[in-house]
C-alpha positions in Angstrom: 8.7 68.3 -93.4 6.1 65.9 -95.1 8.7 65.7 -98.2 11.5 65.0 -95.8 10.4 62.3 -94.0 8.5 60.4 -97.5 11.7 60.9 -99.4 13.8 58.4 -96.9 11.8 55.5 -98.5 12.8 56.1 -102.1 16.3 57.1 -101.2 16.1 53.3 -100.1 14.5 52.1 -102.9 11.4 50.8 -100.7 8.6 52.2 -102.9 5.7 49.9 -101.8 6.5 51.3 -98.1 6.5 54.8 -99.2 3.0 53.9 -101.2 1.4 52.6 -98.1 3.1 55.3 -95.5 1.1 58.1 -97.8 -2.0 56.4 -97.5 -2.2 55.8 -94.3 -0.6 59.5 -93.9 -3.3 60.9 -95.7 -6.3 58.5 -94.2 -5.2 60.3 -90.9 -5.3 63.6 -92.5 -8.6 63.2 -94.1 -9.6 61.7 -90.5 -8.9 65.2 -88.6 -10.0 67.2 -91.8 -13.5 65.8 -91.5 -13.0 66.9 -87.7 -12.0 70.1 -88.0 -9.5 69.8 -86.7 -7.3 71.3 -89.8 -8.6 73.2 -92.5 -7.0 71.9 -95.2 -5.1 69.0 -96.5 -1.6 70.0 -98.1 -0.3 67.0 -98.4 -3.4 64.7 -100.5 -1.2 64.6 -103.6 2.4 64.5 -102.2 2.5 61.0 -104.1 3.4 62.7 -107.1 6.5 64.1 -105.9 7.9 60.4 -105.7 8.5 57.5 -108.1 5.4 54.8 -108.8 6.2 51.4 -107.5 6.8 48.9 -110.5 3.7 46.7 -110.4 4.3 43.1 -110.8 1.3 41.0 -112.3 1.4 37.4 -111.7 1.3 34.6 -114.3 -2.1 34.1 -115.2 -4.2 32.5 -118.3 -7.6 33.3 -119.8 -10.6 31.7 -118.6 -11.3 30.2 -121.9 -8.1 28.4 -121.0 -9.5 26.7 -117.5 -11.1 23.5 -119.1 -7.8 22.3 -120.4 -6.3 23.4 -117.0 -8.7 21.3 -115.3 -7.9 18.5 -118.1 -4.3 18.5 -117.0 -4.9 19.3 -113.2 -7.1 16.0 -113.5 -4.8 13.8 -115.1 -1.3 15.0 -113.2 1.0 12.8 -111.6 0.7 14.5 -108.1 -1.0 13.6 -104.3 -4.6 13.6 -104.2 -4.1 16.5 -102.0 -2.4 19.1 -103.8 -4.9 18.3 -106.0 -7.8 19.4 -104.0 -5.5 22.1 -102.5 -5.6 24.1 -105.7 -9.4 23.3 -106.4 -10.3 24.9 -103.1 -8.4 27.9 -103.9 -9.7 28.3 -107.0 -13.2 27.4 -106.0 -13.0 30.0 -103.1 -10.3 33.1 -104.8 -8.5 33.1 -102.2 -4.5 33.2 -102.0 -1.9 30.3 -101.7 -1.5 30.8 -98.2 -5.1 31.3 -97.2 -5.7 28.1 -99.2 -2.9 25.8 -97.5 -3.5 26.9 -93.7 -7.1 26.3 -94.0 -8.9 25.5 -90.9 -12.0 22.9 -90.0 -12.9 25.7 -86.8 -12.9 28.6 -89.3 -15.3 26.6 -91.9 -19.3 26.4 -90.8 -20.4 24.2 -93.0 -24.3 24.7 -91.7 -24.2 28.3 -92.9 -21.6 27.6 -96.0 -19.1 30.0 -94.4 -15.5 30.3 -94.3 -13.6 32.8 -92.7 -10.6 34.0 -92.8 -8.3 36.1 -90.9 -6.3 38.9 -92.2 -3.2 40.1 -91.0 -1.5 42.3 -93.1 -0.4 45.7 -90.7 -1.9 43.8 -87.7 0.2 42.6 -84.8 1.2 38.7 -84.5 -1.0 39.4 -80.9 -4.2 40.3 -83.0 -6.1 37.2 -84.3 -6.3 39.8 -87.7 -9.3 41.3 -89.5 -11.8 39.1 -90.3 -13.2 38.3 -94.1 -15.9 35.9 -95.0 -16.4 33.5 -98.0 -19.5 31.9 -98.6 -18.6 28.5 -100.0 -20.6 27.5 -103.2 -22.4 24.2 -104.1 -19.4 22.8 -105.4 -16.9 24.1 -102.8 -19.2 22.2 -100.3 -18.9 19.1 -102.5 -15.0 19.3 -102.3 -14.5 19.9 -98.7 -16.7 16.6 -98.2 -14.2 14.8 -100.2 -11.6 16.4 -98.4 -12.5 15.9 -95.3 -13.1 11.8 -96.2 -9.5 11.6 -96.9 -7.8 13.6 -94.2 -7.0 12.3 -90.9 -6.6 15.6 -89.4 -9.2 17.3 -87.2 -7.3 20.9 -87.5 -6.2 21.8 -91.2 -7.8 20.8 -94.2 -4.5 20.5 -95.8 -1.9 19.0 -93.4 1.5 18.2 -93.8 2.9 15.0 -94.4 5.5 15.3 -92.4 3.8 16.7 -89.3 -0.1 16.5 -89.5 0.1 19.0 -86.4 0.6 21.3 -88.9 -0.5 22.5 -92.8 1.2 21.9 -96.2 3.7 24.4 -97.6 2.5 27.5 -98.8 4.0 27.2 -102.2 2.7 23.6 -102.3 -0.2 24.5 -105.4 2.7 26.4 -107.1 5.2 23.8 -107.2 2.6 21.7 -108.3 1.6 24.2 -111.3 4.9 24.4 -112.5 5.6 20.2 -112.8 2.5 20.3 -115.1 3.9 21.9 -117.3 2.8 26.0 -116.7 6.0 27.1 -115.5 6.2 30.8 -117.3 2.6 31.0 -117.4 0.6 30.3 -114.6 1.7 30.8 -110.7 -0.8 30.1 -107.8 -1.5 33.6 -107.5 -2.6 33.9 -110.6 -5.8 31.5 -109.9 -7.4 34.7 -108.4 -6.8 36.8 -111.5 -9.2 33.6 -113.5 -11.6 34.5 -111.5 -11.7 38.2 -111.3 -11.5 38.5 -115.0 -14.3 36.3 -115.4 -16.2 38.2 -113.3 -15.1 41.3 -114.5 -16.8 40.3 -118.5 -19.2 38.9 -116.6 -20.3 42.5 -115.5 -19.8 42.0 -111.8 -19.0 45.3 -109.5 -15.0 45.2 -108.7 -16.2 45.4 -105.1 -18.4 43.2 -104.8 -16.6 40.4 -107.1 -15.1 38.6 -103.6 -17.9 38.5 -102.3 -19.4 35.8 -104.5 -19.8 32.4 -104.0 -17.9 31.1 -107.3 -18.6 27.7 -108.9 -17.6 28.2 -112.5 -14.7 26.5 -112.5 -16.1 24.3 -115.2 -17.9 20.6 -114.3 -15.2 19.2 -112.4 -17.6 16.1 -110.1 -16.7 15.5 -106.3 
């Protein structure tokens, strides 16, 4: 039955869905296992019966290669504000989309906390599952500067076209690639920097987003 019902998702080709349906498939199965409410799991390795989803890395560069990033970050012909867009997102490791729909309410400055709301598999209804970045020195330091130059009171990053509202999500990308790192560096990739910095650096693979990240070279606010 199990095999049946999987198989519909890589007859379709949707291998990330069929990834995700086993694990939640087998989260509820370990759930009632633990329960007693089965005996046994017969379906904890019915992922190998089905194709791998192809994983895509995104375009990334060393972290011996973030000073002349900066250089050229530094020195571009684009707004202030993309500008500081992509230095909060790399300051904080968060994703292109959690950088550009930042929110003054979400930030408190007093306890250097910004949080965040996740809501991947949640309803639009659900405000989404909460995660929390402590903002380092220097992240501090920038959001002064942003905050100097913005006239909004809601998003740190508003649109120019409607300050009711944030900048594009693909803003810092566009941005990347008119400096010249089209083929080899996307916004997404900011986060990979970081986590393979961290990762020489010794740091747990848990506990790596957890850490308040100023390393980004000596970049001055």
């Amino acid at each position: 039955m199990a095999l049946k019902a999987f198989k519909r998702y890589q007859d379709e080709g949707t291998l990330e869905k069929l990834k995700r349906t086993i694990q939640k498939h087998n989260e509820i199965m370990t759930y009632a296992l633990h329960r007693g409410y089965i005996s046994s799991n017969p379906t904890e390795k019915i992922s190998k019966e089905f194709d791998s989803p192809t994983v895509e890395h995104f375009k990334t560069i060393k972290p011996e290669d973030l000073g002349e990033f900066l250089y050229t970050l530094n020195n571009a012909q684009i707004h202030l504000q993309t500008r500081f867009l992509i230095l909060w997102q790399m300051l904080t490791m968060t994703r292109p989309n959690e950088a550009a729909t930042a929110r003054y309410e979400d930030i408190d400055e007093q306890a250097r906390i910004w949080t965040i709301y996740i809501k991947k598999g949640i309803k639009e209804t659900d405000k989404g599952r909460e995660h929390k970045i402590t903002l380092s020195r220097q992240a501090m330091a920038l959001l002064r500067e942003i905050k100097k130059r913005s006239e909004s009171k809601v998003y740190l990053f508003p649109s120019a076209k409607n300050p009711q509202t944030h900048v594009n999500t693909q803003t810092a990308n566009s941005a990347i690639k008119r400096m010249g790192y089209h083929g080899k560096l996307v916004a997404h990739g900011l986060r990979a920097i970081a986590s393979t910095y961290l990762n020489d650096k010794g740091y747990d693979s848990e506990l790596r987003w957890f850490i308040p990240f100023g390393g980004w070279g000596s970049q001055q606010f």
